[in-house]
Jmol script that loads the backbone (N, CA, C; Angstrom):
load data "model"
ATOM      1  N   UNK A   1       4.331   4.643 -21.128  1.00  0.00           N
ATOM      2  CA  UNK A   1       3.549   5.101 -20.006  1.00  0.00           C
ATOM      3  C   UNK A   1       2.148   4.506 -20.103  1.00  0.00           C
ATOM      4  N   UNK A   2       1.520   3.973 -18.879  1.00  0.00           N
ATOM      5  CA  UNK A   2      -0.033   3.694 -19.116  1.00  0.00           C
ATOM      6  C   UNK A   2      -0.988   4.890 -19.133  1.00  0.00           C
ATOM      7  N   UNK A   3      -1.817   4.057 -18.910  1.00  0.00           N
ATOM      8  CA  UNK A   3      -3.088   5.066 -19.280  1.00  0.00           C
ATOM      9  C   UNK A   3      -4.181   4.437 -18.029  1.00  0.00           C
ATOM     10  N   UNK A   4      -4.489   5.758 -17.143  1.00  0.00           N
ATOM     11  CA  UNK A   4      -5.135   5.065 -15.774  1.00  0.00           C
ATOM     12  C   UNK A   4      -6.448   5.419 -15.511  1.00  0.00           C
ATOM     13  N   UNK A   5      -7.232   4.054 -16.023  1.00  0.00           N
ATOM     14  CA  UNK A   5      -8.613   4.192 -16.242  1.00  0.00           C
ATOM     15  C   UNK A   5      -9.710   4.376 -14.728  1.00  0.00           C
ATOM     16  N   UNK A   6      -8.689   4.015 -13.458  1.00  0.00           N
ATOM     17  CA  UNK A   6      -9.357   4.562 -12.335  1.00  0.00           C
ATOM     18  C   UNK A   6      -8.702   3.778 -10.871  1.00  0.00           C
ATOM     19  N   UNK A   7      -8.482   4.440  -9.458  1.00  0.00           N
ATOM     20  CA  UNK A   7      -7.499   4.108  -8.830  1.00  0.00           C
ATOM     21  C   UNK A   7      -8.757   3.935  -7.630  1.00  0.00           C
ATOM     22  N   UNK A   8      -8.619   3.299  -6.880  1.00  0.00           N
ATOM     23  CA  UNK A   8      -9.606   3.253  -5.576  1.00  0.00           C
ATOM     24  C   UNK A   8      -9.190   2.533  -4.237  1.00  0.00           C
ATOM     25  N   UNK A   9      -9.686   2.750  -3.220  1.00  0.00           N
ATOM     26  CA  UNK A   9      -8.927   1.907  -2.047  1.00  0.00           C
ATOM     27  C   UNK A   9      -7.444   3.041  -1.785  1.00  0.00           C
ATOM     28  N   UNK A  10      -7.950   3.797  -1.454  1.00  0.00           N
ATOM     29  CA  UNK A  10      -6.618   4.107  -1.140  1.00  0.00           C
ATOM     30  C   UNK A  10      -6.267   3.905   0.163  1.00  0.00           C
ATOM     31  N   UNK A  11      -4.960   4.179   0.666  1.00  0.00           N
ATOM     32  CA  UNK A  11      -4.540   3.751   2.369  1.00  0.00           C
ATOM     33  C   UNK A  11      -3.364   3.925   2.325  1.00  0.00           C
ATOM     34  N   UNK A  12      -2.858   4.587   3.304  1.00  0.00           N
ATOM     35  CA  UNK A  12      -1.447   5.103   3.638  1.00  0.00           C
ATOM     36  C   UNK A  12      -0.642   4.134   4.301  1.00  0.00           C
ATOM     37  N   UNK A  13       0.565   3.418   3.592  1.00  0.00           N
ATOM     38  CA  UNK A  13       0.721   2.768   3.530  1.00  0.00           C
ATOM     39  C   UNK A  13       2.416   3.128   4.856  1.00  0.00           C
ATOM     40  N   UNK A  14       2.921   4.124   5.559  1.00  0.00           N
ATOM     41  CA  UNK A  14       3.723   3.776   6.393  1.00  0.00           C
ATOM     42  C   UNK A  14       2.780   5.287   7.433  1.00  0.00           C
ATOM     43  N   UNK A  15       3.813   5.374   8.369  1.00  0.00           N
ATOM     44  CA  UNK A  15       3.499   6.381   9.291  1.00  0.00           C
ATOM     45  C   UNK A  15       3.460   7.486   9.091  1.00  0.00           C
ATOM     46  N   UNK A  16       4.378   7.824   8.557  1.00  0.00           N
ATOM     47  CA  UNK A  16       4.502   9.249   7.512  1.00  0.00           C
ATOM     48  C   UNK A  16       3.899  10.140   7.148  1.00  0.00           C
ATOM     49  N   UNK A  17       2.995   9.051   6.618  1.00  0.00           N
ATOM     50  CA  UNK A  17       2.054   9.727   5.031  1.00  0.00           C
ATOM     51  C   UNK A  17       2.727  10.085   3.935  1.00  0.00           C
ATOM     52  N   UNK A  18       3.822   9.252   3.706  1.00  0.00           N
ATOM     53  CA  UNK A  18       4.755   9.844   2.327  1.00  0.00           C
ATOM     54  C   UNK A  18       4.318   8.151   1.586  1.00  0.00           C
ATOM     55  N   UNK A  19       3.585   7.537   1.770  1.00  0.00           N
ATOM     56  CA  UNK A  19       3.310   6.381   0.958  1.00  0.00           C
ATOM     57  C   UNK A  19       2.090   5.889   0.512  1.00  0.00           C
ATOM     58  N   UNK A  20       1.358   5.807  -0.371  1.00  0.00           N
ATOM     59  CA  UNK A  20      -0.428   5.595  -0.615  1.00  0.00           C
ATOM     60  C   UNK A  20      -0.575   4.212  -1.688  1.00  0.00           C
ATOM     61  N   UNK A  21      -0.877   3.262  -0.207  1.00  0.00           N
ATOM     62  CA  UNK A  21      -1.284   2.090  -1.789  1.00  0.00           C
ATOM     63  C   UNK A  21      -2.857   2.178  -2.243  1.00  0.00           C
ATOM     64  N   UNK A  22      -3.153   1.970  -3.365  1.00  0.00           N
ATOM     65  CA  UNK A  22      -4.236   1.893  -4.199  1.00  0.00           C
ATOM     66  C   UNK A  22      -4.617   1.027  -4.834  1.00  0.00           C
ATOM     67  N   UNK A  23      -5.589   0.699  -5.542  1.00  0.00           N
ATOM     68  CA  UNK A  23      -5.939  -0.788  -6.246  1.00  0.00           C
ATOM     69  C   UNK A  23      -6.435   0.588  -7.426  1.00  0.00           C
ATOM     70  N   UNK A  24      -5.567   0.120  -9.089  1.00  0.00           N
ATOM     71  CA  UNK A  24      -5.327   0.597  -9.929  1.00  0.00           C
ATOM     72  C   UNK A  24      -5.907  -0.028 -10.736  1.00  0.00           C
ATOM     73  N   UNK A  25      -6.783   0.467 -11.852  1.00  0.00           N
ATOM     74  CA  UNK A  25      -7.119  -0.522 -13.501  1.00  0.00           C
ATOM     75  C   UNK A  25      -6.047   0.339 -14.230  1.00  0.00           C
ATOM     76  N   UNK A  26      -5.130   0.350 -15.041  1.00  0.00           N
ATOM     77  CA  UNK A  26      -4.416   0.799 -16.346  1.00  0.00           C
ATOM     78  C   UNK A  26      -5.389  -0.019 -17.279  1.00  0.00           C
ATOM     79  N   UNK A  27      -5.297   1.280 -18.301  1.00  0.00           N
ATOM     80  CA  UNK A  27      -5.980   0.231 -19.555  1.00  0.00           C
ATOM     81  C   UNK A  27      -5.157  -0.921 -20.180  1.00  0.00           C
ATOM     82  N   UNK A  28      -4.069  -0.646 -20.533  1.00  0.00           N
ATOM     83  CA  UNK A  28      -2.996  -1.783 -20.839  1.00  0.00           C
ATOM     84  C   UNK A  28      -3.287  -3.075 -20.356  1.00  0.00           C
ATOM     85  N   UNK A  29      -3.868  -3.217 -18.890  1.00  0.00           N
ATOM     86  CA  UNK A  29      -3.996  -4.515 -18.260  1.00  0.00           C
ATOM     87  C   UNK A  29      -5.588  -4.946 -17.940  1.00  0.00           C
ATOM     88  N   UNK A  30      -5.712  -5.770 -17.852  1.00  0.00           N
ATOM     89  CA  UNK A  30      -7.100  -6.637 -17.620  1.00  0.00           C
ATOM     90  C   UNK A  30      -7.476  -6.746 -16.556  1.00  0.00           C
ATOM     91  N   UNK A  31      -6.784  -6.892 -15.670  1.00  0.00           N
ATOM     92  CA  UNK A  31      -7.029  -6.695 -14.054  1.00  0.00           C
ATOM     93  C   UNK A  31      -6.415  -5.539 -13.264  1.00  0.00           C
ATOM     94  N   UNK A  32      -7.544  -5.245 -12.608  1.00  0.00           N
ATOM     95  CA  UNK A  32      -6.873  -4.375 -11.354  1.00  0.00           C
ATOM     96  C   UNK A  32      -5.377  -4.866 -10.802  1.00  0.00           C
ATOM     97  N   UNK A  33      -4.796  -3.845 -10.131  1.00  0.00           N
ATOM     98  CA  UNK A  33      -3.819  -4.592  -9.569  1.00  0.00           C
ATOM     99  C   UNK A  33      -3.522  -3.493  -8.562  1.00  0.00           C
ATOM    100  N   UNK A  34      -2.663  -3.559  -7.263  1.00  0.00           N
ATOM    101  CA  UNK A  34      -1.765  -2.843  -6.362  1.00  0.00           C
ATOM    102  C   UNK A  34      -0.931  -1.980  -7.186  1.00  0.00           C
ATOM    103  N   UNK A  35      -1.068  -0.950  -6.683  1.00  0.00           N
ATOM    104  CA  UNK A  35       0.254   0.297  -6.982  1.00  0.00           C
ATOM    105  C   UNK A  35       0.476   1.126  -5.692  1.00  0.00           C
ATOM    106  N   UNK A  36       1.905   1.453  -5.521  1.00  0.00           N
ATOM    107  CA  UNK A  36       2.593   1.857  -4.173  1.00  0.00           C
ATOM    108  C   UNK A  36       3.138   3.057  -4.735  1.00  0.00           C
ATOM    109  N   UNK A  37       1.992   4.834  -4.026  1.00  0.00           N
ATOM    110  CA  UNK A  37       2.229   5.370  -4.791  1.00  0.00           C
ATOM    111  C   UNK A  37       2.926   6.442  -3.591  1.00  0.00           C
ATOM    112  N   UNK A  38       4.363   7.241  -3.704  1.00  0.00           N
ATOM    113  CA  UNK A  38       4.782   7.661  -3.103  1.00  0.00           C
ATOM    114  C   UNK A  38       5.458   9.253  -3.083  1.00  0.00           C
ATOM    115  N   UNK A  39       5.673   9.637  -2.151  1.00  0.00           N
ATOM    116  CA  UNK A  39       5.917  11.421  -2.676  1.00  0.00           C
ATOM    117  C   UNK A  39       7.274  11.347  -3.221  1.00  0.00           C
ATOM    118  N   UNK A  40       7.933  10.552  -2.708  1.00  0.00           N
ATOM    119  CA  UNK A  40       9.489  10.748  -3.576  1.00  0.00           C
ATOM    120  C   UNK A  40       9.473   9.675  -4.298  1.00  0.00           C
ATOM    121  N   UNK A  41       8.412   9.316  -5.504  1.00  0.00           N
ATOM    122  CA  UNK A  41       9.178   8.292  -6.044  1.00  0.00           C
ATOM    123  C   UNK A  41       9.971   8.951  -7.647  1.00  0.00           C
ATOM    124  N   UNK A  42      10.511   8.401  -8.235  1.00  0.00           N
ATOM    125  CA  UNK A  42      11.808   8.542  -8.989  1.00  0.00           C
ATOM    126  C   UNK A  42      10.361   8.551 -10.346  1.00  0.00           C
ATOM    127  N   UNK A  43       9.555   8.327 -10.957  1.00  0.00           N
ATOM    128  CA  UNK A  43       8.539   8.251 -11.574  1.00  0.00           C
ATOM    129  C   UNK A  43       7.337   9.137 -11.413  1.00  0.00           C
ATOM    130  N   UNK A  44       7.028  10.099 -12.348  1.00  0.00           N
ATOM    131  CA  UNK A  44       6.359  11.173 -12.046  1.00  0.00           C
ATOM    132  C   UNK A  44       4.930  10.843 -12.232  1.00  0.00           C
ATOM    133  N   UNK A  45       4.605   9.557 -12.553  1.00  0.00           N
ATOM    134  CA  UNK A  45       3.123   8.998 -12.674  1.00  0.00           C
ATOM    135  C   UNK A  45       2.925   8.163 -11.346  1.00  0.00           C
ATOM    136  N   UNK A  46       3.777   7.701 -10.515  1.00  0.00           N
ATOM    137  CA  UNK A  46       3.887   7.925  -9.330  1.00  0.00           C
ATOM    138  C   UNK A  46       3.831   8.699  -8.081  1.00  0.00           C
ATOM    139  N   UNK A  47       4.391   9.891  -8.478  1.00  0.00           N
ATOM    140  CA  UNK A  47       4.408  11.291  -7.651  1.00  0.00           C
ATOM    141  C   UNK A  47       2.903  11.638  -8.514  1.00  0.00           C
ATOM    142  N   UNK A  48       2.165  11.538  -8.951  1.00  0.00           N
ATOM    143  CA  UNK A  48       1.022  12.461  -9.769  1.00  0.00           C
ATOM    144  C   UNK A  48       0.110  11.715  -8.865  1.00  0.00           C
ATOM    145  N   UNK A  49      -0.014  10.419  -8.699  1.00  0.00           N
ATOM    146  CA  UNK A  49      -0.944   9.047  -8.048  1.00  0.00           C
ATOM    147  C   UNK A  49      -0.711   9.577  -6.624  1.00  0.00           C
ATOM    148  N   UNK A  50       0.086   9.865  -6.293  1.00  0.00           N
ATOM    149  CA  UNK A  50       0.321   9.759  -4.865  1.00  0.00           C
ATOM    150  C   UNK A  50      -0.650  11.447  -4.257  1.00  0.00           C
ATOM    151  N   UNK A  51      -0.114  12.299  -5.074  1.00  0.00           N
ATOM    152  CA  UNK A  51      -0.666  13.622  -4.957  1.00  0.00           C
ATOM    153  C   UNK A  51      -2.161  13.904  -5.362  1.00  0.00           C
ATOM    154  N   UNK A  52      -2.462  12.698  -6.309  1.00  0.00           N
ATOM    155  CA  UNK A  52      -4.224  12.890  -6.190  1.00  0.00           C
ATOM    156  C   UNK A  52      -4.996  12.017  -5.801  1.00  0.00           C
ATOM    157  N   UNK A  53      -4.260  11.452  -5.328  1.00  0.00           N
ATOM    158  CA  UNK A  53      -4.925  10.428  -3.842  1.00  0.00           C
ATOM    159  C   UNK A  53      -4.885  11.453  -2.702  1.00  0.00           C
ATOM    160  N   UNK A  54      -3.724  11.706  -2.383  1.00  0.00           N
ATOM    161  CA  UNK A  54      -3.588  12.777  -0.770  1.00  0.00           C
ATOM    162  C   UNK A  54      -4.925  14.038  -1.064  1.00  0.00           C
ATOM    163  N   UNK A  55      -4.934  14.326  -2.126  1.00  0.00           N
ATOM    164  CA  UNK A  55      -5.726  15.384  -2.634  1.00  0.00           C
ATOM    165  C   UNK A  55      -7.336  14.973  -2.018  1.00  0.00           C
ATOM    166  N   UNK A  56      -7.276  13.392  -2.449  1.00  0.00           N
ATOM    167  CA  UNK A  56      -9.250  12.710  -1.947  1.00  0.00           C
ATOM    168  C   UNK A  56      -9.446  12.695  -3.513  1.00  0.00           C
ATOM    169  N   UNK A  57      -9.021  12.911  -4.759  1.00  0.00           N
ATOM    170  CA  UNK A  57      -9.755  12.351  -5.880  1.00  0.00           C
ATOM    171  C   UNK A  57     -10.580  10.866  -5.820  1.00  0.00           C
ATOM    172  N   UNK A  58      -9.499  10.047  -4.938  1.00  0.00           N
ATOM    173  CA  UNK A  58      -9.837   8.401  -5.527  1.00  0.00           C
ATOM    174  C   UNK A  58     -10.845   8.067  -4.244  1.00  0.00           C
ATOM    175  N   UNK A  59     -11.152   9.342  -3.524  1.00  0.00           N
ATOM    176  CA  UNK A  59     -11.775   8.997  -1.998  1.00  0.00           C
ATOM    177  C   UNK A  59     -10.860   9.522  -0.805  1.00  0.00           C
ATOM    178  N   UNK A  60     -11.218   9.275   0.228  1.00  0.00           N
ATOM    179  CA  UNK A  60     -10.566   9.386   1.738  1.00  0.00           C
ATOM    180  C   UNK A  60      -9.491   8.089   1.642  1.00  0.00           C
ATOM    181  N   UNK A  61      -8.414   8.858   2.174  1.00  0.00           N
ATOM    182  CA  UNK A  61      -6.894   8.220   2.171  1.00  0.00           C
ATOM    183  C   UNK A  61      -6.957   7.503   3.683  1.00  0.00           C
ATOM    184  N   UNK A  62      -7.270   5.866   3.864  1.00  0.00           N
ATOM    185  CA  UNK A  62      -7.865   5.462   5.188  1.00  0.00           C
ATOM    186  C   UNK A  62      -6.385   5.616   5.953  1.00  0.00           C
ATOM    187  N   UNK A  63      -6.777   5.628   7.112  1.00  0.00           N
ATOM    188  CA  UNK A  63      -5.285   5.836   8.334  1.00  0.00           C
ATOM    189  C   UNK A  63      -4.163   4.374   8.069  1.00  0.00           C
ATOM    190  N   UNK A  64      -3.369   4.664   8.560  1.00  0.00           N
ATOM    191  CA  UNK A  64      -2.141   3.701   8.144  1.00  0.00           C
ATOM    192  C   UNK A  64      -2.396   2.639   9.339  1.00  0.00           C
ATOM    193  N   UNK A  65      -2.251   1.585   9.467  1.00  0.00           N
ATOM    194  CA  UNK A  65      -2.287   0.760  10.544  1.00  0.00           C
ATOM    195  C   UNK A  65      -0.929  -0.160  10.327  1.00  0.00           C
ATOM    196  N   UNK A  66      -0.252   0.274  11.721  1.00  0.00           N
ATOM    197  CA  UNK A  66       0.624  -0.721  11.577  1.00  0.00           C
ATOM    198  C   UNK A  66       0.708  -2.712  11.670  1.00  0.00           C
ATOM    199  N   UNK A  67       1.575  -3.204  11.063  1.00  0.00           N
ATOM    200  CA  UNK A  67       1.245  -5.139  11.314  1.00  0.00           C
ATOM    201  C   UNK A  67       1.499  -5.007  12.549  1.00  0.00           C
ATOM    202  N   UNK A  68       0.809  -6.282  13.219  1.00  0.00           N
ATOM    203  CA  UNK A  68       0.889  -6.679  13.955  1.00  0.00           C
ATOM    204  C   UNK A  68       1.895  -7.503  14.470  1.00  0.00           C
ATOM    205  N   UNK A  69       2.750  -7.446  15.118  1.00  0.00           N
ATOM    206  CA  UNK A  69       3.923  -8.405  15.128  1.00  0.00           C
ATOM    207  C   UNK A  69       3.675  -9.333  15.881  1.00  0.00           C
ATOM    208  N   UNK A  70       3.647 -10.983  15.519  1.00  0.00           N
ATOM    209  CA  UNK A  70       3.622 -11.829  15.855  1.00  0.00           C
ATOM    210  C   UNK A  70       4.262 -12.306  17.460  1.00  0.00           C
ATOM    211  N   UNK A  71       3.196 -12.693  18.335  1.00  0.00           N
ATOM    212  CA  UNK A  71       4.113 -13.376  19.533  1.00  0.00           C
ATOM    213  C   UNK A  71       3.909 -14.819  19.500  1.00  0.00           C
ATOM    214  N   UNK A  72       5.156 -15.296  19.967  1.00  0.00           N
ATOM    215  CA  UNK A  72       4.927 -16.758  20.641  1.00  0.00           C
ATOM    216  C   UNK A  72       5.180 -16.824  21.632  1.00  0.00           C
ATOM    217  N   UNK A  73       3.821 -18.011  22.043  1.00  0.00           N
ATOM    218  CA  UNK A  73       3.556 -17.750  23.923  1.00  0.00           C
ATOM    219  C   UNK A  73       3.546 -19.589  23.677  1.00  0.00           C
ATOM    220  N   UNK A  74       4.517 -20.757  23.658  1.00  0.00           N
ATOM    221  CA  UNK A  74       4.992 -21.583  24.466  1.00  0.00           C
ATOM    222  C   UNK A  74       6.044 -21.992  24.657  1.00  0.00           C
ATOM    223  N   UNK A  75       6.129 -22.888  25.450  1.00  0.00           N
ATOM    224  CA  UNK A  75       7.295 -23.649  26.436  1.00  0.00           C
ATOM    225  C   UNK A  75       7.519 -24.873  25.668  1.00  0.00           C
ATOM    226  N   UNK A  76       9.274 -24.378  25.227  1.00  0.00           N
ATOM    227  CA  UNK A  76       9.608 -25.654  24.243  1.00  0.00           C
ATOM    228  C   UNK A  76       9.942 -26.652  24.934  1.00  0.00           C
ATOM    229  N   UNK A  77       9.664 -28.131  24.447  1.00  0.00           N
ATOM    230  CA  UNK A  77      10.088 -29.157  25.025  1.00  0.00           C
ATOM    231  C   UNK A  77      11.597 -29.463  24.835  1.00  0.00           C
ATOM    232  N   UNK A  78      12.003 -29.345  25.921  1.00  0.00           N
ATOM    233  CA  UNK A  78      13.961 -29.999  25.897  1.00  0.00           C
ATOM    234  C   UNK A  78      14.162 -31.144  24.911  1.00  0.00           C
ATOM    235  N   UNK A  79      14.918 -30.959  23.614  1.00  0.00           N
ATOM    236  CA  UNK A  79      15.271 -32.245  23.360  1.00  0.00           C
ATOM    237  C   UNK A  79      16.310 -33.730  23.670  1.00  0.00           C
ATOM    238  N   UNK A  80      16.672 -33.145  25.533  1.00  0.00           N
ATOM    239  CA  UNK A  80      17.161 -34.336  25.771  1.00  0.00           C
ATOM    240  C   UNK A  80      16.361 -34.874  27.210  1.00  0.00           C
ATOM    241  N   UNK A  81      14.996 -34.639  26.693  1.00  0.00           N
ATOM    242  CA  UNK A  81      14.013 -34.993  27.849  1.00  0.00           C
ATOM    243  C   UNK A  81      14.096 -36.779  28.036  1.00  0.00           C
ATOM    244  N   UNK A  82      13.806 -37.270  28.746  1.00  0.00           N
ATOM    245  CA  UNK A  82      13.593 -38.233  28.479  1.00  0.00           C
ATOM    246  C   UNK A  82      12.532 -38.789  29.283  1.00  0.00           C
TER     247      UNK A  82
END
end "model"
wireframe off; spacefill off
backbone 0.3
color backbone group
C-alpha cells in the first residue's frame, strides 16, 4: 500500500459524481501523477480518496464537464472526379 503525501485538483470525472480524478504525490514515487478515485472501486484506498475528496479535504470537487465531441464540417472530393 502507498503512503499519500497529498492529493489536489480534484474534478468529477463522469456525470454522476461517483468518479473524482486528482493529481496525487505517494511517497513511493517522485512525481505527482493522476489517480481515478471512485465510490465503487474494488480498493479501499480508492474508496477512502474518493470520500475525502467529495468530503472538500483536497479542496472544492470542480463540476464535471463533458468532451466535446468532434464535428466535421467538409465536402469530400469524389475520387472519380476528373
Amino acid at each position: 500500500m502507498f503512503t499519500l503525501q497529498y492529493a489536489k485538483n480534484p474534478i468529477y470525472n463522469n456525470a454522476e459524481g461517483t468518479s473524482i480524478l486528482l493529481t496525487v504525490k505517494w511517497e513511493e514515487f517522485v512525481e505527482e501523477m493522476p489517480f481515478g478515485a471512485c465510490s465503487y472501486d474494488p480498493e479501499s484506498h480508492g474508496r477512502d480518496l474518493f470520500n475525502r475528496a467529495k468530503a472538500g479535504e483536497f479542496g472544492e470537487v470542480a463540476p464535471y464537464v463533458a468532451p466535446i465531441q468532434p464535428t466535421i464540417d467538409f465536402e469530400p472530393t469524389p475520387t472519380n472526379a476528373n
